[in-house]
C-alpha positions as CSV (number, residue, x, y, z in Angstrom):
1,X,77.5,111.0,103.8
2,X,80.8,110.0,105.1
3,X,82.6,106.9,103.7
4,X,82.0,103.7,106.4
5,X,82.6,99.7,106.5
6,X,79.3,97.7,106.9
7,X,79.8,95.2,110.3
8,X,79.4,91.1,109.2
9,X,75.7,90.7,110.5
10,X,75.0,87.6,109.9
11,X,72.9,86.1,112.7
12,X,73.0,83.0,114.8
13,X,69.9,81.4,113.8
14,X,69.3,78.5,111.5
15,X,67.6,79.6,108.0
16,X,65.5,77.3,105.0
17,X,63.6,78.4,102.0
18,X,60.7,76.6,101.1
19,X,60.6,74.2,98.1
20,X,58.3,76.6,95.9
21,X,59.8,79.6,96.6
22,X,60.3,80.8,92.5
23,X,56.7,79.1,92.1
24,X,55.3,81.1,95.7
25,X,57.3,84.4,93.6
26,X,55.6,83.9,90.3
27,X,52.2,83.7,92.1
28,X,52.7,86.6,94.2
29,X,53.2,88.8,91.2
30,X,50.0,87.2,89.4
31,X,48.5,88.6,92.5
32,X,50.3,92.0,92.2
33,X,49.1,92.5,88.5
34,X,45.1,91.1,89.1
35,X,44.8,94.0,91.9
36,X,46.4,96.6,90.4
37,X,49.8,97.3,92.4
38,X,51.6,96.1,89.7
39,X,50.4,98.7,86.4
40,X,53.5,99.8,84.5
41,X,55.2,97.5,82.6
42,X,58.7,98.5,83.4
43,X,57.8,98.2,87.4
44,X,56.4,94.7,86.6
45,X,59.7,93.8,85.2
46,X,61.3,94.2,87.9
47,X,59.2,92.8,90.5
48,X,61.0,89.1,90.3
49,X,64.5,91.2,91.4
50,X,62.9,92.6,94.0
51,X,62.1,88.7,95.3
52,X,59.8,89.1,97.9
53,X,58.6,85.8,97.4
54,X,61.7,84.3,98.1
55,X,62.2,86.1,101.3
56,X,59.0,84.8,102.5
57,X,59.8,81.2,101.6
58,X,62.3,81.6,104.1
59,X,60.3,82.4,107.2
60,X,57.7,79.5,106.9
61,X,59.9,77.1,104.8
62,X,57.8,73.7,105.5
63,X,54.7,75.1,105.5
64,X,51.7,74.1,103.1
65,X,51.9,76.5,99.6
66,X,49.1,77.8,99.9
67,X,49.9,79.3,103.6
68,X,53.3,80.6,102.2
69,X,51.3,82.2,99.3
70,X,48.5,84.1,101.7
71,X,51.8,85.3,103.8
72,X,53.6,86.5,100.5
73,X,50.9,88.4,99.2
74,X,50.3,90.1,102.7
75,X,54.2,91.4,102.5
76,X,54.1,91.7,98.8
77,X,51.1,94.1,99.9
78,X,53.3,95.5,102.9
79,X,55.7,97.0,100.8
80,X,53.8,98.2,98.1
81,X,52.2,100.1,101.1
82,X,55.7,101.3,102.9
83,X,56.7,102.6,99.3
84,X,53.7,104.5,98.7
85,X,54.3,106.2,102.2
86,X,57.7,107.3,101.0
87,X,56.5,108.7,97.5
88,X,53.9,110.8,100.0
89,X,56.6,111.9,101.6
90,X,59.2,112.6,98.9
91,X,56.8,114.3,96.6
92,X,54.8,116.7,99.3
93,X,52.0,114.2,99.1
94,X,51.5,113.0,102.5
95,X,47.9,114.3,103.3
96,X,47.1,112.2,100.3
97,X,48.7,108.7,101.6
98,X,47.2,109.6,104.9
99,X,43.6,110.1,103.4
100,X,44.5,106.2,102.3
101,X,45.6,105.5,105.4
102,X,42.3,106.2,106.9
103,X,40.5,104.2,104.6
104,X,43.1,101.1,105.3
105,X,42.4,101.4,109.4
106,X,38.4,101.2,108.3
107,X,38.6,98.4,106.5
108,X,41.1,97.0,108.7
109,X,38.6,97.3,111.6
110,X,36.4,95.5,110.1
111,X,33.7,98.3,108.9
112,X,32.1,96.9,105.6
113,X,31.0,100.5,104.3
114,X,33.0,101.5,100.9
115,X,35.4,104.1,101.8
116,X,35.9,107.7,99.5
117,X,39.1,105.2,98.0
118,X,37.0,101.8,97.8
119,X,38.7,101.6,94.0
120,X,41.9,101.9,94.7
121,X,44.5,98.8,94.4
122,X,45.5,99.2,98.0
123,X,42.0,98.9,99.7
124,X,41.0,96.3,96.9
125,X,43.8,94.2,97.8
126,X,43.6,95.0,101.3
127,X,39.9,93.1,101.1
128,X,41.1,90.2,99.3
129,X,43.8,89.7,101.9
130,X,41.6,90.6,105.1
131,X,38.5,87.8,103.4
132,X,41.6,85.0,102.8
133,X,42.6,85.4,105.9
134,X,39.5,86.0,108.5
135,X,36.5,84.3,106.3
136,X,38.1,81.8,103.8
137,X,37.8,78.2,105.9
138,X,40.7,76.6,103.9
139,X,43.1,77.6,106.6
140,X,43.3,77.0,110.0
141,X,39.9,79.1,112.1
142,X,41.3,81.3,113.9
143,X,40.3,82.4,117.5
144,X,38.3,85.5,118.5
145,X,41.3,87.2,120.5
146,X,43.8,86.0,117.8
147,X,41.7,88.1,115.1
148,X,41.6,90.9,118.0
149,X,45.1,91.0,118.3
150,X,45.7,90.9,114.2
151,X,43.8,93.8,113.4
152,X,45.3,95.6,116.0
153,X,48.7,94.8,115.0
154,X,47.6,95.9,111.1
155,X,46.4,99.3,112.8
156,X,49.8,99.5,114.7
157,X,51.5,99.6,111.3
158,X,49.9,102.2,110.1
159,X,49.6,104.5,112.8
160,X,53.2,103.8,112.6
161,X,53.7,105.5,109.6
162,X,51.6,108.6,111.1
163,X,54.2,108.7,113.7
164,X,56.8,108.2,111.0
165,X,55.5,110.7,109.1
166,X,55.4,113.4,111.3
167,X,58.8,113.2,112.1
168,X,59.8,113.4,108.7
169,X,57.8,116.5,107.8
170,X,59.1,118.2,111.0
171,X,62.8,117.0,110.6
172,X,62.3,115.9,114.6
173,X,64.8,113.0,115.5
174,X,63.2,110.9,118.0
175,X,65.0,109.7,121.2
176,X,66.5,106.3,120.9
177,X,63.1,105.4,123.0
178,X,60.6,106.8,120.6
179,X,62.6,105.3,117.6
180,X,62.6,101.8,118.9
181,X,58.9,101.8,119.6
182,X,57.9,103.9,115.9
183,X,60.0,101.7,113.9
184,X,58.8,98.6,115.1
185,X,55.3,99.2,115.4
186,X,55.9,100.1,111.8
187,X,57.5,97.5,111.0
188,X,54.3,94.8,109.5
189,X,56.3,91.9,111.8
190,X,54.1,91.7,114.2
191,X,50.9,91.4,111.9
192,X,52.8,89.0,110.0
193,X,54.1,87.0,113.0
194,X,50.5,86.6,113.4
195,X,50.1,85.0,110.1
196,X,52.6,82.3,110.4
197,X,50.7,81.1,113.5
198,X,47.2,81.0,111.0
199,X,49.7,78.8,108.6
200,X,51.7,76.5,110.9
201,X,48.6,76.2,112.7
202,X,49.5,77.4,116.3
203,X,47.3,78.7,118.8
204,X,49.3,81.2,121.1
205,X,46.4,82.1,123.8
206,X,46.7,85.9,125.0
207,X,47.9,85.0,128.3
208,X,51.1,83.5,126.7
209,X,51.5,86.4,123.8
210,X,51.5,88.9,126.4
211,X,54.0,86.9,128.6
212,X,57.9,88.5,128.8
213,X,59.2,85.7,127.2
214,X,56.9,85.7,123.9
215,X,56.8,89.4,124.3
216,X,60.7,89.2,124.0
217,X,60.9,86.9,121.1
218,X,58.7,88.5,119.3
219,X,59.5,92.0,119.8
220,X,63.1,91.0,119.8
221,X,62.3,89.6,115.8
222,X,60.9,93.1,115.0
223,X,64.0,94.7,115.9
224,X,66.9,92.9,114.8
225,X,65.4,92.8,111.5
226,X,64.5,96.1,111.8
227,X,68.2,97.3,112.8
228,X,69.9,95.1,110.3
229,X,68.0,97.1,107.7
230,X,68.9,100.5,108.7
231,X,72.1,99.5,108.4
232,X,71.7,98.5,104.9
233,X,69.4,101.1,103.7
234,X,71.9,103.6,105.2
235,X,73.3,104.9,101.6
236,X,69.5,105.4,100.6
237,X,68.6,107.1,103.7
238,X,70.7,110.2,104.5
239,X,68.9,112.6,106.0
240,X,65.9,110.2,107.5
241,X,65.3,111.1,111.1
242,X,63.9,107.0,110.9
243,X,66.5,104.9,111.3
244,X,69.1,103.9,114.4
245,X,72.0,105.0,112.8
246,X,70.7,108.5,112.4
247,X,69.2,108.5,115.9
248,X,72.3,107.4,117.5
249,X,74.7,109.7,116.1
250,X,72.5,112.7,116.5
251,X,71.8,112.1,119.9
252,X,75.5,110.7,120.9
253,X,77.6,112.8,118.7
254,X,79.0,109.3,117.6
255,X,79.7,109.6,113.7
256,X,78.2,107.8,111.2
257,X,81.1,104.4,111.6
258,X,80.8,104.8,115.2
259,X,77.0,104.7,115.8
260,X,76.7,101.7,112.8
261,X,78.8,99.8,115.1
262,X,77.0,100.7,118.0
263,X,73.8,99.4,116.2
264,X,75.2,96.9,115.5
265,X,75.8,95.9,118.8
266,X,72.5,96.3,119.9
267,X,71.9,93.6,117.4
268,X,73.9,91.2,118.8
269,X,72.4,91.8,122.1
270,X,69.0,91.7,121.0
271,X,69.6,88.3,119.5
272,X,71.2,87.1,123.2
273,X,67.6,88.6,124.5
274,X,65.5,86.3,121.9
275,X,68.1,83.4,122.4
276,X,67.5,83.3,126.3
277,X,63.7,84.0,126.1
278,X,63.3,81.1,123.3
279,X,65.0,79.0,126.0
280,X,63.1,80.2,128.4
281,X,59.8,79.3,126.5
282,X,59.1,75.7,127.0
283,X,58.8,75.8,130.7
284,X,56.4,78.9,130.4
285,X,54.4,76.6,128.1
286,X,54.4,73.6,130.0
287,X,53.4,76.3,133.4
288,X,50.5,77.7,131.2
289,X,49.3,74.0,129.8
290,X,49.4,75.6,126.3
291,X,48.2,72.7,123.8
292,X,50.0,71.5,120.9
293,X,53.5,73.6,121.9
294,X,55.7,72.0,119.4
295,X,53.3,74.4,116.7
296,X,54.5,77.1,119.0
297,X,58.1,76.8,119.2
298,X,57.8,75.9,115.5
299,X,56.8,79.4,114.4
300,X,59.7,80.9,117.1
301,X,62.0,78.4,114.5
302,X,60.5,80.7,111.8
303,X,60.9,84.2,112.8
304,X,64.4,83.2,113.7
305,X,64.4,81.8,110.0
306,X,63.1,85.0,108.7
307,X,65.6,86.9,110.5
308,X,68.6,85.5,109.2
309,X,67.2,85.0,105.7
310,X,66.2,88.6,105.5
311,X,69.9,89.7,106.3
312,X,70.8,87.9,103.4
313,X,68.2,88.9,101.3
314,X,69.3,92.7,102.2
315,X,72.8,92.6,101.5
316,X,72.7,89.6,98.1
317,X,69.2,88.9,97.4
318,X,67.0,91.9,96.3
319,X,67.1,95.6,93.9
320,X,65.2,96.9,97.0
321,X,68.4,98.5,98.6
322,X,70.2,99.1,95.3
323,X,71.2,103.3,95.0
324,X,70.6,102.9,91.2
325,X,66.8,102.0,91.6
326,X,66.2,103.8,94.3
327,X,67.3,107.6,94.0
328,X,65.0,110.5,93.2
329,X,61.7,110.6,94.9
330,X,60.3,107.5,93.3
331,X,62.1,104.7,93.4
332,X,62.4,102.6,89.8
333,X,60.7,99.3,91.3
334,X,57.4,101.2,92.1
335,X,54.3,102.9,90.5
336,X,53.2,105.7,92.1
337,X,49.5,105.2,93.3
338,X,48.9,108.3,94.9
339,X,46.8,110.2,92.7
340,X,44.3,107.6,92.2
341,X,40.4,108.9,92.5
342,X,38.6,108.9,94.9
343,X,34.8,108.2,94.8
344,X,34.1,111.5,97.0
């Protein structure tokens, strides 16, 4: 790949970290080991440097521990997940993350029945999360629609990584369009946006989620963090028909310096879109007599939070984008959980 400078992409938007982020990281990889996703001890090692307990102290960084720790373990579960899909893919085993992938959407949609993979860590863990989140009643109850719209963002990722997938094993670059929608439906923000209004509390009726304003702020979330990253996975991901930079210089015959700065500059425009939505929001509030909307602007505080901290976490923070852990088909940081029994 040809030599390029990396843009300063820093964002606007205030960041914290929670208190008990090392704690929140420390209990997050308890949780990792009990259920399996965690099995060689070489991988465990190097779960702390991969810190994604202390990128998710960052997006709900007053929030009660235990709400920070249900939200860790989701992600921590995300991308264990996202790194299984890429083994399938770098190994010719991508019927056999699928087949997973089908038992995930069942559980997912809430169908009790044990699935041909009911042993493996993912759908074990996957139970554990979907019980602490939708039955436990330590949290805050959650509404009918909000558990609607949940599962249906969970199912989005994942038939997100179908998409993903099939571009991959075609070597299809999608249009600048198809990209935008496939990356950030595969993105696990938009479940996890969902989360933070469980743990702050917040009740966003469906009337205001689907409004152009929220729609904005949180679709604009998905993809400035989404764009920030293929940016700095770039040197990882030559050849991936999944990530702006790729689609943009294919498509506009830019070069590889040329079309990062040209994502970049969609960043900076998507943050001018959330900035002028998020202004935008308390008037729509106040129009729709939405209760409590201090909660609600709180967890806009908190994906802006999230943003910023990820960038950080990106370029200082993690091993996640490092080329030394992460060449061959398997990156170092993972175990490979594809060839895990079924029960068929």
């Amino acid at each position: 790949m040809d030599s390029y400078e990396m843009p300063d992409l820093r964002l606007p938007f205030e960041t914290a970290s929670h208190p008990d982020a090392e704690h929140v990281q420390e209990l997050t990889e308890a949780w990792c080991l009990k259920f399996g996703l965690l099995r060689s001890p070489s991988v465990a090692r190097k779960f702390r440097a991969l810190g994604y307990g202390r990128i998710m102290a960052t997006l709900t960084p007053w929030a009660p521990l235990e709400g920070l720790a249900l939200i860790t373990d989701w992600n921590s579960f995300f991308f264990v997940t996202d790194d299984q899909q890429n083994i399938g893919v770098t190994t010719g085993r991508v019927a056999r993350y699928e087949g997973l992938v089908a038992s995930m959407r069942r559980v997912i949609g809430g169908d009790s029945r044990p699935t041909v993979h009911e042993d493996h860590p993912l759908i074990a863990a996957l139970r554990d999360l979907l019980d602490r989140t939708l039955v436990a009643q330590s949290l805050h109850s959650r509404p009918d629609d909000w558990v609607t719209r949940f599962r249906g963002n969970l199912d989005l990722w994942l038939t997100g990584h179908l998409a993903e997938n099939a571009y991959r094993q075609s070597g299809t670059v999608p249009t600048v369009e198809d990209y935008v929608a496939v990356r950030r439906a595969a993105s696990t923000v938009l479940p996890t946006v969902d989360l933070v209004e469980l743990v702050e509390g917040a009740t966003v009726p469906d009337v205001l989620y689907r409004s152009p304003q929220y729609q904005t702020v949180v679709q604009g979330t998905a993809d400035i963090m989404c764009w920030i990253n293929d940016i700095h996975s770039l040197h990882m991901e030559q050849g991936d028909p999944i990530n702006l930079v790729t689609v943009l210089d294919h498509h506009e015959h830019l070069g590889v310096q040329r079309a990062i700065d040209a994502v970049a500059a969609r960043v900076a425009s998507r943050v001018d879109d959330h900035l002028a939505a998020t202004r935008e929001l308390p008037a729509v509030l106040a129009a729709l007599g939405v209760a409590e909307p201090e909660a609600v602007l709180r967890c806009v505080r908190d994906q802006q939070s999230w943003a910023a901290g990820m960038e950080a976490w990106d370029r200082t923070d993690t091993i996640r984008f490092s080329a030394a852990e992460a060449t061959g088909a398997k990156a170092s940081y993972v175990d490979d959980l594809l060839d895990w029994p079924t029960t068929a």
